[in-house]
N, C-alpha and C positions, 0 to 999 in steps of 0.2 A: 539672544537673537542670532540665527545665522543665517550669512548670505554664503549663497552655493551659485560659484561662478560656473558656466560649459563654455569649450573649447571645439568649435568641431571642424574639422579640416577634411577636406574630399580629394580623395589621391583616386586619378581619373586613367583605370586603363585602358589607351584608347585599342590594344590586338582583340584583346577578351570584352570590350564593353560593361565593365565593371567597375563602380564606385566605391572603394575601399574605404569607410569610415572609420577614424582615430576619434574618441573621448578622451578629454580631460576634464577632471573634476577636480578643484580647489574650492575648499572649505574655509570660508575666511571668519575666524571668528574673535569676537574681540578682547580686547587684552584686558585681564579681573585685573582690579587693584590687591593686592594683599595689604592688608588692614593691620599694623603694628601689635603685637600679642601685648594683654596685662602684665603688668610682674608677674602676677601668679602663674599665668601659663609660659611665660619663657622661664621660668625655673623649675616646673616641670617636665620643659621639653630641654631643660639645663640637665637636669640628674636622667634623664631618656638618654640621651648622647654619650655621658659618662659611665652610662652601665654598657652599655654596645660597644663603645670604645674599650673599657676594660675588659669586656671579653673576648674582643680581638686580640689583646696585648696579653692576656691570657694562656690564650691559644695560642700565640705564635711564639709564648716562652716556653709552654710545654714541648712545642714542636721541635724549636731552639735544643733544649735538652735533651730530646727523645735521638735526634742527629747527632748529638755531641755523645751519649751514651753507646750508639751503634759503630761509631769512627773509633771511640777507643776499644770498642770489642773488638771490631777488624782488626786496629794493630794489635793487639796483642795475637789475636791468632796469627798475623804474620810473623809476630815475631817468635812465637812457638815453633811454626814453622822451620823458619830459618835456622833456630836452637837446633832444633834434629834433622836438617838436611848436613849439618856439619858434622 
């Protein structure tokens, strides 16, 4: 069921002789219960969580390392560097 409120307001210019109309629409609709999940579906949606979550933490240790590989490649080329500017 929805109820669909109007709003309408008349901004009145009296030089030009023109009625400027504003709409508003609010959509009021009512609030679902969510209905308590079985065992069996909260521990599907248990190990759904745990694989998304692990692929985040995945991903962000590869990243983690991929960072920490490119930092120690930098220094060493700085410090190549510096070996033969001297």
């Amino acid at each position: 069921m929805r109820l669909i409120t109007l709003l309408t307001n008349c901004v009145v210019d009296l030089q030009n002789d023109v009625c400027k109309y504003s709409m508003r629409i609010f959509e009021i609709q009512p609030i679902k219960t969510i209905k308590p999940l079985s065992p069996a579906q909260a521990r599907i949606n248990s190990l759904k969580q745990n694989v998304e979550n692990t692929r985040k933490q995945l991903q962000a240790e590869r990243e983690r390392q991929r960072r920490q590989r490119e930092a120690e490649r930098t220094r060493k080329q700085l410090q190549t560097r510096n070996a033969q500017a001297y």
